[in-house]
C-alpha positions as CSV (number, residue, x, y, z in Angstrom):
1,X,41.0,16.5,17.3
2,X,38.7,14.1,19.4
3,X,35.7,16.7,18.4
4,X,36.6,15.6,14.8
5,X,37.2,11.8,15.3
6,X,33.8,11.8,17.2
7,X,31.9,14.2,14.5
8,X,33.0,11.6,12.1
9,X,32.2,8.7,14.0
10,X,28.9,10.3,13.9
11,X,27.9,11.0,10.4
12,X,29.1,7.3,9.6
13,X,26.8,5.8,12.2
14,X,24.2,8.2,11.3
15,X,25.3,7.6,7.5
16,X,24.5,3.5,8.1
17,X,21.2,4.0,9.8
18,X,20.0,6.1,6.7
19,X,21.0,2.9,4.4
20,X,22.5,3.8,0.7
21,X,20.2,3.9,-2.3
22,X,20.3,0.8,-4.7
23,X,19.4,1.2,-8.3
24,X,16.9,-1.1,-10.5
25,X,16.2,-0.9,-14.2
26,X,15.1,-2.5,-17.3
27,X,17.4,-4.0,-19.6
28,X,16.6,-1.9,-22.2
29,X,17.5,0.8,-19.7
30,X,21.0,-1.0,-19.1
31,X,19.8,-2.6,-15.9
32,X,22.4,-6.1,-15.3
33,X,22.5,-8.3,-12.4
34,X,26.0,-8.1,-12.8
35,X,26.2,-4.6,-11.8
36,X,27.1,-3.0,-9.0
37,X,23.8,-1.0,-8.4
38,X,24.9,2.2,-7.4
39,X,23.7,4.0,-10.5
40,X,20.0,4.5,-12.0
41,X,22.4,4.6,-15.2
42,X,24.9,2.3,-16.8
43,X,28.5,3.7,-16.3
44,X,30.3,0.9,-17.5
45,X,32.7,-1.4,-15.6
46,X,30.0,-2.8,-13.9
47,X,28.9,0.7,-12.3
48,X,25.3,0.9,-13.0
49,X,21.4,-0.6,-12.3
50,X,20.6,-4.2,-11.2
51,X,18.5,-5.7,-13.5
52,X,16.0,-7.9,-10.9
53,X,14.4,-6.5,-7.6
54,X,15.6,-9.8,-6.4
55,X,19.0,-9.1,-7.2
56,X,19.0,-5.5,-6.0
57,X,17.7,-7.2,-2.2
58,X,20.5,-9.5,-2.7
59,X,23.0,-7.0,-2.0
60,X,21.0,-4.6,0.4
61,X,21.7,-4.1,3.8
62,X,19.3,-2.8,6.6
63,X,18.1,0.4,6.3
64,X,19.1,0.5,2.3
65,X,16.5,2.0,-0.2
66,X,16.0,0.0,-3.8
67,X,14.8,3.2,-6.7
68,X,13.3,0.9,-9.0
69,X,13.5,3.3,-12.5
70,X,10.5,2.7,-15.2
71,X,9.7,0.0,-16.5
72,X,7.9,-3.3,-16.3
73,X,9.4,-6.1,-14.2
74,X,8.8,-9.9,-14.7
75,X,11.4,-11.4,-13.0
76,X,12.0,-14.2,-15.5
77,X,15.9,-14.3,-14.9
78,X,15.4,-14.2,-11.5
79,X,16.3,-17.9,-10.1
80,X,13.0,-17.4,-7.5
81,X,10.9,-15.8,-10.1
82,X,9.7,-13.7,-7.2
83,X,10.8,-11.6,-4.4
84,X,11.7,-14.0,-1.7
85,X,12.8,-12.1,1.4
86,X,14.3,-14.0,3.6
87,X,17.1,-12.3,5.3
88,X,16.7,-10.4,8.5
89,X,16.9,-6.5,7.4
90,X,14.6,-3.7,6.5
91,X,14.3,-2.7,3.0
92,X,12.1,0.0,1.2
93,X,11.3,-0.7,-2.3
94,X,10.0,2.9,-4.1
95,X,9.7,4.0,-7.6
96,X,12.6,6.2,-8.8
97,X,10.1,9.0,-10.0
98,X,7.6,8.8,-7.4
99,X,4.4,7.8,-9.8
100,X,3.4,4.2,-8.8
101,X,2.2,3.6,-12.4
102,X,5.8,4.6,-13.9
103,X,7.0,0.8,-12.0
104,X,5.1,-2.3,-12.8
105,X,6.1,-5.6,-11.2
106,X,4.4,-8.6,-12.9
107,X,4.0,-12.0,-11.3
108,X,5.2,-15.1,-13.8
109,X,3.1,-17.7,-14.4
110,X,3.2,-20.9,-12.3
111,X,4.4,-18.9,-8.9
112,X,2.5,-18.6,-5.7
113,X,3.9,-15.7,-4.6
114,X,4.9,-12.0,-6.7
115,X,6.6,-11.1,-2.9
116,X,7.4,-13.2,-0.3
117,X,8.8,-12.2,3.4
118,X,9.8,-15.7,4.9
119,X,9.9,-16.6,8.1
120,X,12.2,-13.3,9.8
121,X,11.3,-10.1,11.3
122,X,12.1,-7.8,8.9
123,X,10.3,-4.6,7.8
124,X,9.7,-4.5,3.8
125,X,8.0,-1.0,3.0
126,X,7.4,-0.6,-0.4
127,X,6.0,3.0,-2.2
128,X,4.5,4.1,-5.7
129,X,4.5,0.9,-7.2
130,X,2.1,-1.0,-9.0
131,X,1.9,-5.0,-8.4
132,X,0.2,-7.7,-11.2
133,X,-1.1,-10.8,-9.7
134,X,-2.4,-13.9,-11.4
135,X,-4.8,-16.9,-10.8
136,X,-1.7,-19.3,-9.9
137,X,-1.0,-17.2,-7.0
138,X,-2.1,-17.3,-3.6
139,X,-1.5,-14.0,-3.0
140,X,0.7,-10.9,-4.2
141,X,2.7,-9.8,-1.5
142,X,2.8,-13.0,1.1
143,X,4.2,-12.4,4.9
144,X,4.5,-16.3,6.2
145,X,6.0,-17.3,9.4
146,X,6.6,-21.2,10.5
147,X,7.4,-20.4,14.1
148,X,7.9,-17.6,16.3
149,X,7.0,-14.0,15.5
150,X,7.4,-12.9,11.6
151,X,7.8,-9.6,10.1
152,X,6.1,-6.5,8.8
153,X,4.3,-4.7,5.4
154,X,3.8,-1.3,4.9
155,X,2.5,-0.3,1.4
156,X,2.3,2.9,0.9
157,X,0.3,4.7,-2.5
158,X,0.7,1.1,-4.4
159,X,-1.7,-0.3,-6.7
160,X,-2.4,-4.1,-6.0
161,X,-4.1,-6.1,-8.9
162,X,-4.9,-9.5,-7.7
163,X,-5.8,-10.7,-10.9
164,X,-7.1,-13.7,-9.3
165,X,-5.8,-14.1,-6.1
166,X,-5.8,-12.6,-2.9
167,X,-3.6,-8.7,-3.1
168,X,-2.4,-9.1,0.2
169,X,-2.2,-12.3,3.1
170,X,-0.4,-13.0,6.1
171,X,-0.7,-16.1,7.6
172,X,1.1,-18.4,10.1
173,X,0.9,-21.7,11.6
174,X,-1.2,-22.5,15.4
175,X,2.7,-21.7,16.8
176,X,3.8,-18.8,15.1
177,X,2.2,-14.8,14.3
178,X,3.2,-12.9,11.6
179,X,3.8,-9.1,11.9
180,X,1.5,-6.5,11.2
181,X,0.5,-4.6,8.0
182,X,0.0,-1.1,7.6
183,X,-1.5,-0.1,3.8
184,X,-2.3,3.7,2.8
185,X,-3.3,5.5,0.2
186,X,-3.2,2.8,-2.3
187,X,-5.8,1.1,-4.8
188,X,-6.4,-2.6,-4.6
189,X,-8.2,-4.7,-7.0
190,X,-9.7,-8.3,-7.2
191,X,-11.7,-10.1,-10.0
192,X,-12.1,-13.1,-8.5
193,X,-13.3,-15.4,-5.4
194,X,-10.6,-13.8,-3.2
195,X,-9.5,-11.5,-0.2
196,X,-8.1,-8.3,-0.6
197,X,-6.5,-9.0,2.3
198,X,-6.7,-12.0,4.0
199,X,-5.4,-12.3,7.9
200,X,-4.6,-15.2,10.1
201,X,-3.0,-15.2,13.5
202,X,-0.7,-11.9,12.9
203,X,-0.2,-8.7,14.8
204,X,-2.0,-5.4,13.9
205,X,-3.5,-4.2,10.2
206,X,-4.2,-0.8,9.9
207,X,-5.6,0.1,6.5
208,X,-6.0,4.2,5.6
209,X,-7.3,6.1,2.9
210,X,-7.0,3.6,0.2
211,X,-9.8,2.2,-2.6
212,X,-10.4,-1.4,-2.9
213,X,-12.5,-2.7,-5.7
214,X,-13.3,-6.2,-5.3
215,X,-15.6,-9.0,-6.6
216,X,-15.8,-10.6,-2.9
217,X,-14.3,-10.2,0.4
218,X,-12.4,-6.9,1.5
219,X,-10.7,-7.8,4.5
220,X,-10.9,-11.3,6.3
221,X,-9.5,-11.8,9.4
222,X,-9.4,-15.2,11.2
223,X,-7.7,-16.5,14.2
224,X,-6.0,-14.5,16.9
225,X,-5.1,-10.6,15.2
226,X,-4.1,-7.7,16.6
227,X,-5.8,-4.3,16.2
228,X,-7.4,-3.8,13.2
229,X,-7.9,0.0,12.2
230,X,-9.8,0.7,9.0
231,X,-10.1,4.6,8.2
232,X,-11.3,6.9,5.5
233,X,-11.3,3.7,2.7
234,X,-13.5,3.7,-0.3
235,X,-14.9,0.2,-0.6
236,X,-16.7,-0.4,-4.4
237,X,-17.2,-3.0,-6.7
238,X,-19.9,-6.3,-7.9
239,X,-18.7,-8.4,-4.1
240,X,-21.9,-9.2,-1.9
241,X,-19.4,-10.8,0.6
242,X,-18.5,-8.5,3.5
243,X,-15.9,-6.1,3.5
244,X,-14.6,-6.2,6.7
245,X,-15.3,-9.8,8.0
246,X,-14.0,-10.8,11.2
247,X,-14.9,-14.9,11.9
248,X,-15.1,-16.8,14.8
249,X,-13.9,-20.4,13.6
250,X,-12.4,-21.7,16.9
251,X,-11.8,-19.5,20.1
252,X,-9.6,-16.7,19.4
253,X,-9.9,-13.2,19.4
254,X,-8.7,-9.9,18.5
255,X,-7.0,-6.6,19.5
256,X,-9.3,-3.4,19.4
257,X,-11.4,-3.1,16.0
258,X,-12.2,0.7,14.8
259,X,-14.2,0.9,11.3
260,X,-14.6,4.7,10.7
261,X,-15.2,7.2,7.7
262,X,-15.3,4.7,5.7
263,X,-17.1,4.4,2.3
264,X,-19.2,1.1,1.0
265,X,-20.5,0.8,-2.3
266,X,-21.1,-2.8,-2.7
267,X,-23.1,-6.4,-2.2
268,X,-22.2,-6.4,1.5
269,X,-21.0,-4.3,4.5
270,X,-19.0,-5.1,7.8
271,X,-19.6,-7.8,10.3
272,X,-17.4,-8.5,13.6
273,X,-18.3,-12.4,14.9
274,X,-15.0,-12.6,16.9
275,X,-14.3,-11.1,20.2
276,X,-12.8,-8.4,20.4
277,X,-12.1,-5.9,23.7
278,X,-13.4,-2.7,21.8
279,X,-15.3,-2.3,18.7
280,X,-16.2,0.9,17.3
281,X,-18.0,1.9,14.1
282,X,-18.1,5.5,13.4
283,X,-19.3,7.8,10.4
284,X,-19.1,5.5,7.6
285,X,-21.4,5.4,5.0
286,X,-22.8,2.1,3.8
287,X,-24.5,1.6,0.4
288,X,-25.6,-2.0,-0.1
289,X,-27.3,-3.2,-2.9
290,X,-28.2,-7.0,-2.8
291,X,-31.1,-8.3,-4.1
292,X,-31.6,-12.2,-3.2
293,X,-29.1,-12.4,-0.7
294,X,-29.9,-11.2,3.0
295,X,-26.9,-9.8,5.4
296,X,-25.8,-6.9,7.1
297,X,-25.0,-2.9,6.6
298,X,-23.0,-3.3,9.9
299,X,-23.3,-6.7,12.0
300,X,-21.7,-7.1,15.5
301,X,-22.5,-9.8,17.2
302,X,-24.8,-12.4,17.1
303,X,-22.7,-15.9,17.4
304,X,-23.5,-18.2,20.6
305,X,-19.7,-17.7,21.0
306,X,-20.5,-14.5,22.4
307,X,-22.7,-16.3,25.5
308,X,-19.1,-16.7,26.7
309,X,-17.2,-14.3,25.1
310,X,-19.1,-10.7,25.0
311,X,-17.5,-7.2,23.6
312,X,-16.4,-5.2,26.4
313,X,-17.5,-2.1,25.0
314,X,-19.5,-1.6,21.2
315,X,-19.8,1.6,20.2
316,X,-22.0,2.5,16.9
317,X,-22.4,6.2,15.8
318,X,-23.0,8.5,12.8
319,X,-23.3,6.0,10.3
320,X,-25.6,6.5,7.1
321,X,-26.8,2.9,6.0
322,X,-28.7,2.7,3.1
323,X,-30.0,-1.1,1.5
324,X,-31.8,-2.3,-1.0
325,X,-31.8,-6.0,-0.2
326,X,-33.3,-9.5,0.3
327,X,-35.7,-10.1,3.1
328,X,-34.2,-10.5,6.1
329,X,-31.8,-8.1,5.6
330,X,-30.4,-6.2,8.5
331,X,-28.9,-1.9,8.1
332,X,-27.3,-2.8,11.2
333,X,-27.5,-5.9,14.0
334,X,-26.5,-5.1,17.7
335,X,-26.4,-8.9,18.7
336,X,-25.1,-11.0,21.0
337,X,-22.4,-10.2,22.9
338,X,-22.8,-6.6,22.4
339,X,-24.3,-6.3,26.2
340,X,-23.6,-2.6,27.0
341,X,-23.3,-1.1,23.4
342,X,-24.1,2.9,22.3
343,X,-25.8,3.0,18.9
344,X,-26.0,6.5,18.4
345,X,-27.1,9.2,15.7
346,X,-27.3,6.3,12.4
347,X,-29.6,7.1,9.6
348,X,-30.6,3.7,7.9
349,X,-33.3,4.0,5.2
350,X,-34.5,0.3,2.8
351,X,-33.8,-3.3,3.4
352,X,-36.0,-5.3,5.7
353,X,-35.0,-4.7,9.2
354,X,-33.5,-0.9,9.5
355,X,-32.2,-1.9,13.1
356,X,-32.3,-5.1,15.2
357,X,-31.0,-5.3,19.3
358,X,-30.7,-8.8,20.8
359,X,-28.1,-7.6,23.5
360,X,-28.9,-6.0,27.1
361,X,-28.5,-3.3,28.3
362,X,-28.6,-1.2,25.0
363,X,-28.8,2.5,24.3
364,X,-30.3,3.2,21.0
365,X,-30.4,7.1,20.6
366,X,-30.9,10.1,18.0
367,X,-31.6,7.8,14.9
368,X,-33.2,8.1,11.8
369,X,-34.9,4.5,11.2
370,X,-37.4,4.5,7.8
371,X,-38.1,1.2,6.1
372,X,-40.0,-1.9,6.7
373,X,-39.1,-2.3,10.0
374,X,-37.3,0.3,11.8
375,X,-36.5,-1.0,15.1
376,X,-36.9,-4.5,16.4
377,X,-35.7,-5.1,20.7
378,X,-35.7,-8.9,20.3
379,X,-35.3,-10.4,23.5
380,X,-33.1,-7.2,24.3
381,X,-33.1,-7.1,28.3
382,X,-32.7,-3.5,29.7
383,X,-32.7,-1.3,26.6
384,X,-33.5,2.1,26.2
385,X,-34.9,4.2,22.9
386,X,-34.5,7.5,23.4
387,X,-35.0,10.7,20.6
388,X,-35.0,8.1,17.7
389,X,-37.2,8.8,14.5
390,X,-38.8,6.0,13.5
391,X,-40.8,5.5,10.0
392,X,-42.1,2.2,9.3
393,X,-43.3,1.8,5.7
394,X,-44.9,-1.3,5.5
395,X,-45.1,-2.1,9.0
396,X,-44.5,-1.7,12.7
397,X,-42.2,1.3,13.5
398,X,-41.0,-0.1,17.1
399,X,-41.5,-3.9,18.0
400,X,-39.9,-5.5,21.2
401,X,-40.3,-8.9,22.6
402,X,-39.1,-10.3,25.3
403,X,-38.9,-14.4,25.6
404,X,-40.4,-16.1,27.6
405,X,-39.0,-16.7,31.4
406,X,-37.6,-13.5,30.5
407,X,-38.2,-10.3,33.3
408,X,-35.9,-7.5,32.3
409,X,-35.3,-4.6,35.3
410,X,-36.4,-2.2,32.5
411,X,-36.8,-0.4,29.7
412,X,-37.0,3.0,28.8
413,X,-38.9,4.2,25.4
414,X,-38.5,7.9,25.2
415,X,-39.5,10.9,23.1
416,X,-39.6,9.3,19.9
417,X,-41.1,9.5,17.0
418,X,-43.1,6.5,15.7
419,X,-44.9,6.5,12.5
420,X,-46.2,3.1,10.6
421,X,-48.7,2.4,8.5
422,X,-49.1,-0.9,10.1
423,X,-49.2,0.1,14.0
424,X,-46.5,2.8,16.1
425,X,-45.1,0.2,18.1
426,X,-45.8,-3.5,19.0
427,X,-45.4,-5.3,21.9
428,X,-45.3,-9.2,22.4
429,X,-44.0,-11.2,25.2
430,X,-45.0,-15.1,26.2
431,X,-46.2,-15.1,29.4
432,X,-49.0,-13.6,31.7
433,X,-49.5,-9.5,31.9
434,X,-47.8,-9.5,35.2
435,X,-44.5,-11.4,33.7
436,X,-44.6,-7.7,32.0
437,X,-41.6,-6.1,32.9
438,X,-41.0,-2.4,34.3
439,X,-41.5,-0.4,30.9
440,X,-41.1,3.4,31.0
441,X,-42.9,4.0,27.4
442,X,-43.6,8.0,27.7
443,X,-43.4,11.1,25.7
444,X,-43.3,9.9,22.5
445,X,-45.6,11.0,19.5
446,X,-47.5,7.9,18.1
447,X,-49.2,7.7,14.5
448,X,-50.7,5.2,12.3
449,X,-50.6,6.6,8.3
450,X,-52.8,3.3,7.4
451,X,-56.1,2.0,9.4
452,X,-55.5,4.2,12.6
453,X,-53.5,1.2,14.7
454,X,-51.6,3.5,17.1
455,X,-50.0,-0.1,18.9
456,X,-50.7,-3.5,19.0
457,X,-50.2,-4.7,22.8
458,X,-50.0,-8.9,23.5
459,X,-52.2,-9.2,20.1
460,X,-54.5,-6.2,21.2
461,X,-55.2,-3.0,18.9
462,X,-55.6,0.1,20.1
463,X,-56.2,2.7,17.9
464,X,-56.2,6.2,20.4
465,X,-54.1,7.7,23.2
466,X,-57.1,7.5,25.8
467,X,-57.0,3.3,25.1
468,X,-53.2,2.8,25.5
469,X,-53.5,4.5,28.3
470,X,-56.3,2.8,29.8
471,X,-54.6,-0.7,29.3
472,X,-51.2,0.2,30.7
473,X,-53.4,2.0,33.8
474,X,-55.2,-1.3,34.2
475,X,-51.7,-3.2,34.8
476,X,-49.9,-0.1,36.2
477,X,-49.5,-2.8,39.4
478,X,-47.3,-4.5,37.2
479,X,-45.5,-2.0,34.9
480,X,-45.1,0.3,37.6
481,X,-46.0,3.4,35.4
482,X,-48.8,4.9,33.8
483,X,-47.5,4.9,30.5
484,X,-48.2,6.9,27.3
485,X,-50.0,9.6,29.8
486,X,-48.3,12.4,27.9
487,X,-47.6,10.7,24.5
488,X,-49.5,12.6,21.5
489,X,-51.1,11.2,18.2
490,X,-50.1,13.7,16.1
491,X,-48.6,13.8,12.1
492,X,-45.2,14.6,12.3
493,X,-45.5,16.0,9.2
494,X,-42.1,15.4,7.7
495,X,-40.3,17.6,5.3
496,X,-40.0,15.3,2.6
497,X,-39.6,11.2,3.7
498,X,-39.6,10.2,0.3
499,X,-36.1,11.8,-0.2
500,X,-34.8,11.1,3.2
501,X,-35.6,14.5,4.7
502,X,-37.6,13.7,8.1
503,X,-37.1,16.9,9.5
504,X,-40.9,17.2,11.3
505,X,-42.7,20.4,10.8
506,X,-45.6,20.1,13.2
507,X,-44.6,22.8,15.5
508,X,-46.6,20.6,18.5
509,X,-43.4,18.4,18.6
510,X,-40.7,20.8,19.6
511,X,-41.9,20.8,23.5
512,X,-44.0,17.6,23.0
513,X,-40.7,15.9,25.3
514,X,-39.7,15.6,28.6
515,X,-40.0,18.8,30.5
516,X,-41.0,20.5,27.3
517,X,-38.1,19.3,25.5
518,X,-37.6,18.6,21.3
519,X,-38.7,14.9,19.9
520,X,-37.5,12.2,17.8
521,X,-33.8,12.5,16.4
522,X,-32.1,15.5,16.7
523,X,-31.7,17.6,13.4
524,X,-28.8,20.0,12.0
525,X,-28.8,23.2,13.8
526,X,-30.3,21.7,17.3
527,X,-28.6,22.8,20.1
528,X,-31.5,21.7,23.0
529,X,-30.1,19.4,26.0
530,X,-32.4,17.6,28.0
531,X,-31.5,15.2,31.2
532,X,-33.5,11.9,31.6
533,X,-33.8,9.8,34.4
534,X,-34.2,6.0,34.1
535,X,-35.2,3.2,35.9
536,X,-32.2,1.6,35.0
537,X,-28.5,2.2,36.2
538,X,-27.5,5.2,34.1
539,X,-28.6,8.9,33.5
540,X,-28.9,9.8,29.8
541,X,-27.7,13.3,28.8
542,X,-29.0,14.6,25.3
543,X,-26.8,17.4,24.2
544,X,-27.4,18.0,20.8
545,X,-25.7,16.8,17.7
546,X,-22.1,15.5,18.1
């Protein structure tokens, strides 16, 4: 008998963590607030659909499950006229059929909110919906917390039209956080001057596998923010703000920020300006098309905040950046505060600068740089270039400059190649030859398509192997090497540059490297590794693609 009583016990306790399913339907459909909600269907005697989502919460208790059947929902008898949670409990809201366009939930004119979680630390999931904002709304689906720590979204295969305001925001006052939202496989939309989602002082956002079409920012976070994790999204529309834009507007900072396999089809691309302990940007592929205003494919970096405040670790890899932008436009910015960073295996073809380093200490590696300006070390202390394919159309492929005052350990330009029509590489610093700091610039092949300027050295051409090497021979007390002793001037001779294709086919180049080893960024199929020893702190191991 106690086996039974306690086998009982259980399935009611397990029964109440489950929650019980509460109906919704359209009037037409016999939904009634005075129902008891335990049918999709009117039964009679009260036994059948609410009429109002709000009505259907009313009566929910944690864990319960609102089946919304299809329809459109306004609201307009609801006293509210939008879904105000208030009450401490987690709720899922779902379709009854499972389609997100069979349920349409309309916001009514005049409100600021279509859904509201106020001020508790509930859980309000909702699934296969479809969500109508207007332009008197602040946003959609609102999570707003006046002290303490507030609750949590997760939207999952939901369409979000904000119609004028922003789809999603969770904000709180300088006392309080919100909770975190989680949004996945769902399709938001904006038309208007307006986040997609907008967040400010919360906990984490992670954002999968969803499409957001927008007419200006994706995602702006500001304030103190948890993790943000933004993977495998499809970012389109007419916006030329930034899609992921994290801003620094007084000190705060934010949890761990991971932007990968994303795609971006729009005015704008990513930029992190707050601190954060990790940042890593991986595989996404970056179209940005832009043509009076200058910004960034990816920018990290770059504020004086960072002086103070640096990234511990920045981590850049795989992506393809492609603009066709303003002047000073940047494929991707390694700035301040990225002290340390890996920016590895990116292909970035148009805009003005392909790649620009102002941090120290930076390992730029197996990229694919074409366009104006392919690489630019500006004032970057203790960088090395290593395997990189560099194709300057209109000017230098490789610049650096140091400030002055400024006397970097070293730097380390390795087995790349450097193709301009302008000059290979240029270097400029502001102060005497012997301010010149310990450069290790070896290996590399070297080739001017224009007037035969291989480099331009402290305003000096040179236009042949034999003269590069007889300036940095008559400084080698300096430098502390002999550089460019077994660089080559050769033509690359790529497979086709106009399409993107820099595959070299000079045979020459293949054991033109260290120790005999391949040049310039490593190609599909490559398996060579090559081991090569710095000045600096660190030994570099080339293995191949990854």
């Amino acid at each position: 008998m106690r086996k039974f009583i306690i086998l009982a016990l259980l399935m009611v306790f397990c029964g109440a963590c489950l929650g019980a399913d509460i109906f919704v339907a359209t009037s037409a459909n016999g939904g009634d607030d005075a129902n008891d909600g335990s049918s999709l269907t009117d039964q009679g005697g009260g036994v059948g659909p609410k009429l109002t989502i709000q009505a259907a919460y009313g009566i929910a208790i944690n864990n319960d499950i609102i089946k919304i059947g299809d329809g459109v929902y306004n609201e307009s008898t609801n006293a509210t006229k939008y879904l105000l949670a208030s009450a401490t409990k987690d709720i899922t809201f779902q379709s009854n059929s499972g389609v997100r366009t069979d349920v349409t939930y309309n916001a009514v004119a005049g409100q600021s909110y279509l859904v509201r979680l106020n001020n508790n630390t509930s859980t309000l999931t909702f699934k296969n919906m479809t969500f109508n904002g207007n332009a008197s709304l602040d946003a959609v689906i609102n999570n707003i917390k006046g002290g303490g720590v507030g609750g949590d979204f997760v939207i999952e295969n939901c369409v979000i039209n904000g119609n004028g305001s922003d789809c999603i925001r969770s904000s709180a006052d300088a006392a309080s956080t919100t909770g975190n939202i989680t949004v996945s496989g769902s399709l938001l939309t904006t038309n208007s001057e307006d986040a997609v989602i907008y967040c400010r002082d919360m906990g984490n956002l992670m954002l999968t596998d969803s499409t957001l079409d927008l007419a200006y920012t994706g995602v702006l976070v500001l304030g103190d923010v948890g993790d943000i994790e933004i993977t495998g999204n499809d970012f389109a529309g007419t916006s030329h703000k930034y899609m992921l834009l994290a801003e620094n507007t007084v000190i705060t900072s934010l949890g761990n920020v991971t932007f990968n396999d994303n795609v971006i089809n729009a005015g704008a691309g990513i930029v992190v300006r707050q601190y954060a302990p990790h940042v890593i940007v991986k595989n996404n592929t970056i179209t940005v098309n832009h043509a009076t205003q200058a910004g960034y494919g990816i920018g990290l970096g770059e504020d004086d905040y960072f002086n103070d405040h640096p990234f511990e670790k920045v981590v850049c890899t795989g992506n393809t950046v492609e603009y066709t932008g303003a002047d000073n436009s940047h494929s991707i910015l390694i700035g301040s505060g990225c002290d340390g960073a890996l920016v590895d295996s990116n292909k970035c073809t148009g805009g003005d600068y392909q790649m620009v380093v102002k941090a120290e200490d930076v390992t730029v590696i197996r990229n694919t740089l074409a366009g104006n300006r392919p690489l630019y070390l500006k004032g970057s202390a203790n960088a090395t270039a290593v395997n990189n394919t560099l194709y300057g159309t209109d000017n230098y492929a490789l610049r650096w400059v140091i400030d002055a005052g400024e006397k970097p350990d070293f730097c380390n330009v390795y087995n790349n190649i450097m193709v301009s029509d302008g000059a290979a590489y240029v270097y400029q610093n502001d102060d005497n030859p012997e301010d010149m700091y310990q450069i290790i610039l070896d290996y590399n092949c070297i080739y001017d398509t224009g007037a035969g300027k291989l480099a331009i050295l402290r305003a000096t051409e040179y236009d042949t192997i034999p003269a590069l090497q007889g300036y940095w021979a008559s400084i080698v007390d300096f430098v502390g090497t002999d550089n460019d002793s077994s660089s080559i001037n050769e033509d690359p001779l790529f497979a086709d540059p106009d399409n993107g294709d820099f595959t070299p086919q000079n045979k020459n180049l293949s054991t033109a490297g260290i120790g005999g080893g391949y040049i310039g960024a490593i190609q599909a199929g490559t398996e060579t590794t090559t081991e090569i020893s710095i000045m600096g702190p660190t030994v570099i191991n080339i293995l191949g693609p990854n």
